[in-house]
C-alpha positions as CSV (number, residue, x, y, z in Angstrom):
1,X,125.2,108.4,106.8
2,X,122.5,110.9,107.1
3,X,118.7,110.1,106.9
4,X,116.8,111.3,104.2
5,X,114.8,114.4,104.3
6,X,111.6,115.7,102.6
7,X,110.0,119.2,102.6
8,X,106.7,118.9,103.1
9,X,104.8,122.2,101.7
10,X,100.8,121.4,102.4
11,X,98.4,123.2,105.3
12,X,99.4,121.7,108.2
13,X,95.7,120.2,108.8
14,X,96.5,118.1,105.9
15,X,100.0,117.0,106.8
16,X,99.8,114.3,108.9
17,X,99.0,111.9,105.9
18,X,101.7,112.5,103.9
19,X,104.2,112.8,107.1
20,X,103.2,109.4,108.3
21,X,103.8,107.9,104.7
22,X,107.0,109.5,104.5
23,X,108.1,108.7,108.3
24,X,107.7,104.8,106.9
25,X,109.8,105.4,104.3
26,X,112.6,106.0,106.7
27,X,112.4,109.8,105.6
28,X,113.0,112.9,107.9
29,X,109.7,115.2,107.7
30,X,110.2,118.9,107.7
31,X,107.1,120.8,107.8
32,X,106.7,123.7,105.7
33,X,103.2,125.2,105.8
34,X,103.0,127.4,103.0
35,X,99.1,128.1,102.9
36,X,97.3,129.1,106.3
37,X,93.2,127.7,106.3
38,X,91.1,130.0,107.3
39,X,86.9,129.1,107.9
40,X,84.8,132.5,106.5
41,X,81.4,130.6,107.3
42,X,79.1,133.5,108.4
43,X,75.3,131.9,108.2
44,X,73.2,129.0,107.9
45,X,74.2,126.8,104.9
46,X,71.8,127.6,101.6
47,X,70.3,123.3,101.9
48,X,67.0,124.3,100.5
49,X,66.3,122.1,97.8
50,X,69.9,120.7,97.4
51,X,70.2,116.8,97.0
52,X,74.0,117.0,97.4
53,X,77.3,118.1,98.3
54,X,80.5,118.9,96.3
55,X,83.8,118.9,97.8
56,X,86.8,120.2,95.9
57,X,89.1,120.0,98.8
58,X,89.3,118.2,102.6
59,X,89.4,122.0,103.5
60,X,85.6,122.5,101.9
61,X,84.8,119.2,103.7
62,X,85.5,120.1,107.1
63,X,84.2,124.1,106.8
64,X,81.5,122.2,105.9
65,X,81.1,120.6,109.0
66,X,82.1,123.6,111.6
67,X,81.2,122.5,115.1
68,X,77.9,124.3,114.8
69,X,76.5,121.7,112.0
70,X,78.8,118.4,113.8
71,X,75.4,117.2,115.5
72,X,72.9,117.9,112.2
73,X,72.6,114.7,110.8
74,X,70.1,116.3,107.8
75,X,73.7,117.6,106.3
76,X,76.0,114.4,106.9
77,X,73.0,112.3,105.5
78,X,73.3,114.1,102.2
79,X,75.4,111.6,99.4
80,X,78.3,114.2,98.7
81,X,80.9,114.0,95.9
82,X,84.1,114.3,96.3
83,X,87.7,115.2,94.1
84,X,89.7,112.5,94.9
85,X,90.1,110.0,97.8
86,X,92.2,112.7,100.4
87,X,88.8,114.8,100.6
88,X,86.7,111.8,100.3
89,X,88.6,110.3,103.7
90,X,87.8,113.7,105.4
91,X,84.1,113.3,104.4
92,X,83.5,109.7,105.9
93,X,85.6,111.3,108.9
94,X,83.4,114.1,109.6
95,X,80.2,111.6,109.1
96,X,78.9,111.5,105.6
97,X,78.5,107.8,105.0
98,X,77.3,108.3,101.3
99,X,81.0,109.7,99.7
100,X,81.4,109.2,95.8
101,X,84.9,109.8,94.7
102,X,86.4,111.1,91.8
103,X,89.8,110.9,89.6
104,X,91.5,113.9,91.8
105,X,90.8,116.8,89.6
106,X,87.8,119.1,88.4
107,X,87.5,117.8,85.7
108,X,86.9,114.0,86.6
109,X,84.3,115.6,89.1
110,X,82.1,117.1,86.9
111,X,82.3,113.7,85.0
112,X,81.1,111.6,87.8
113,X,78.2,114.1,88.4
114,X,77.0,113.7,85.1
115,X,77.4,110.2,85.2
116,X,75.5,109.5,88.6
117,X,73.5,112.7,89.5
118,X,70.3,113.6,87.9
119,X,70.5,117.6,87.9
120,X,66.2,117.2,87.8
121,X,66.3,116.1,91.7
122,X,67.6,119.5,92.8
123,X,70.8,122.2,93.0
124,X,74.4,120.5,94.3
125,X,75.8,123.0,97.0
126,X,80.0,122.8,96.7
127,X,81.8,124.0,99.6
128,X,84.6,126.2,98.0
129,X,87.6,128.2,99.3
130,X,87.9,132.3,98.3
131,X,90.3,130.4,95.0
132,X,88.9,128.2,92.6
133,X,91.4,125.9,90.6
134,X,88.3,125.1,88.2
135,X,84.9,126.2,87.8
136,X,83.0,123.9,88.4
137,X,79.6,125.0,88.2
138,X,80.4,126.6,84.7
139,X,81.3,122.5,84.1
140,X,77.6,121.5,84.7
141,X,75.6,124.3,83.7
142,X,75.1,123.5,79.7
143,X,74.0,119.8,81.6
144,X,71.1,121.0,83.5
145,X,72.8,121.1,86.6
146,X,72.2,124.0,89.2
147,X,75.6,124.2,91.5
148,X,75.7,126.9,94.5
149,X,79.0,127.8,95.3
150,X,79.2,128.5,98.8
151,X,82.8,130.5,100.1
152,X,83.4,128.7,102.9
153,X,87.5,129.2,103.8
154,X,90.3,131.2,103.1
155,X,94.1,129.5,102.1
156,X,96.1,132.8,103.0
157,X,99.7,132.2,101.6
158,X,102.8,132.2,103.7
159,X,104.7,135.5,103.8
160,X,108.2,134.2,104.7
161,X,110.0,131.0,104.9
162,X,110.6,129.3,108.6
163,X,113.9,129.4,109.8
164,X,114.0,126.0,110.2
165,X,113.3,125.9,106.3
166,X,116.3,128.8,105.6
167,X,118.3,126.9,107.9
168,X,117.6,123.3,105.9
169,X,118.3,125.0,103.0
170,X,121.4,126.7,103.2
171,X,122.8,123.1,105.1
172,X,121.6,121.4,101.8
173,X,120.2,118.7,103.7
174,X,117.2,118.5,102.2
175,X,116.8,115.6,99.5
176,X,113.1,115.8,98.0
177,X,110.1,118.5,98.7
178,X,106.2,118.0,97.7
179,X,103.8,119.9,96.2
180,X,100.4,119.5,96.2
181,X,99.0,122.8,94.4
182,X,99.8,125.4,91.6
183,X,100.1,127.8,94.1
184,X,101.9,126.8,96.6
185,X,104.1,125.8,94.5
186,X,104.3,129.2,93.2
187,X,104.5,130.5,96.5
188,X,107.8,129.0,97.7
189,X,109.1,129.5,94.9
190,X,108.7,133.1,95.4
191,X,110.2,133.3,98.7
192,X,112.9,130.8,97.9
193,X,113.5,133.9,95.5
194,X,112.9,136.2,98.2
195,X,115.2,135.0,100.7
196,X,118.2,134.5,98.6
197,X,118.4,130.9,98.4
198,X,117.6,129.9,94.2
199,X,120.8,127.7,94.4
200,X,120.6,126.0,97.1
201,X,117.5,124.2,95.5
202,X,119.9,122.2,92.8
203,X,120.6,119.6,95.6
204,X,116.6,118.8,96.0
205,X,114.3,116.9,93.8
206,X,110.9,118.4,93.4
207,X,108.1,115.8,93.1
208,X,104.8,117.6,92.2
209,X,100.8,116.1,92.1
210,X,100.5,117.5,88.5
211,X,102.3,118.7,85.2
212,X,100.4,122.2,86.7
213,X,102.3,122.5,89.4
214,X,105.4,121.4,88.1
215,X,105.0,124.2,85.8
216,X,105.2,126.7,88.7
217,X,108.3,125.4,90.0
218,X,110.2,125.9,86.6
219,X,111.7,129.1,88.2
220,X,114.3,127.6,90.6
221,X,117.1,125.4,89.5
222,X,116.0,122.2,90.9
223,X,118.2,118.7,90.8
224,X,115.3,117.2,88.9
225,X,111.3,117.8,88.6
226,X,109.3,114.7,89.1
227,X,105.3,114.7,88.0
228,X,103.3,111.8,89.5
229,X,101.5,110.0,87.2
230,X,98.0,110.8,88.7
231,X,96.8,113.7,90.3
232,X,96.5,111.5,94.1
233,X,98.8,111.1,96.9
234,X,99.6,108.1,96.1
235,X,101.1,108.6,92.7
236,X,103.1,111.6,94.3
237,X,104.5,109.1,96.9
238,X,105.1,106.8,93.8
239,X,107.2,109.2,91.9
240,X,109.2,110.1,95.6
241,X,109.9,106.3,95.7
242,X,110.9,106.4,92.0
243,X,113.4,109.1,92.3
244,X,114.9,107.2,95.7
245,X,115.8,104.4,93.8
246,X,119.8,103.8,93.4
């Protein structure tokens, strides 16, 4: 009897997690990169008169830190918020020691701001990619608060499937793929489309992080669609187990 296999879709500088969570499982781990990171830092960062950070991502967090700012403590000493607990692990990685943590969505963010920043102390500074999945800063504004977003990377879709992915998929020998994001969910499911292969998807459960993204896979004829219950990677592995279950 075969192993178990899962698809994993995210940027392969966050893969590792989730490939080591699934590898415990007893699953097979095929990597599917379906967004590229790309830093566009071009200058100094615009600190003057910020009293924190805002993270959105792990990808903000470490564009944040480019090897240039690695020995500045006056930026990891900064308290900086984070989404959820993924980006909030990257932060304490790269150095920030003072790392509040939020519910794993926009949303919950601007919540927690509210909650423990005073928007009188000065502007927040959030390190964003090129794609926003919320605005934030139009969140806080009717609070007081003054938010500079900063463009600081690039996730540049995939253009084509791997072969090792075509080659998975016409062998139907993958059981469950992940997805993290709206688009890249969206993304594969346009070059699943692309390539031919809508069927060969009815033998794979989808689990996705959010009814959002589960909403962009609705165009391929999936064995099942599983939404975790929260937005965090554990809940996603949570809703994996659940669908594993004899």
């Amino acid at each position: 009897m075969r192993s178990r296999r899962a698809l994993v879709t995210r940027p392969r500088e966050d893969a590792a997690g989730i490939a080591a969570e699934l590898a415990a499982r007893g699953y097979e781990v095929q990597l599917e990169p379906l967004m590229r990171i790309e830093n566009r830092r071009d200058g100094p960062l615009p600190l003057t008169g910020v009293q924190g950070l805002v993270a959105t991502s792990a990808n903000g967090v470490r564009a944040l830190v480019a090897p240039a700012d690695r020995a500045d403590p006056s930026l990891t000493a900064l308290p900086l918020w984070a989404v959820g607990e993924a980006t909030a692990r990257a932060a304490r990685d790269a150095g920030f020691t003072r790392v509040g943590v939020a519910g794993g969505n926009v949303g919950r963010l601007a919540d927690l701001i509210r909650e423990r920043v005073d928007p009188a102390k000065g502007a927040l500074l959030h390190a964003a990619g090129t794609v926003l999945a919320g605005d934030l800063s139009e969140m806080l504004a009717t609070d007081g608060f003054e938010v500079r977003r900063v463009r600081l990377y690039e996730a540049v879709a995939a253009d084509r499937l791997s072969p090792a992915t075509l080659a998975a998929l016409d062998g139907e020998t993958l059981d469950a793929a992940l997805f993290f994001s709206p688009r890249t969910a969206a993304t594969f499911v346009t070059l699943v489309a692309a390539a031919g292969r809508d069927r060969c998807c009815a033998t794979i459960d989808a689990v996705s992080l959010s009814p959002a993204v589960a909403d962009r896979l609705a165009g391929l004829p999936w064995r099942r669609i599983h939404v975790a219950r929260h937005p965090d990677q554990a809940a996603l592995l949570a809703a994996l187990d659940a669908q594993a279950e004899p």
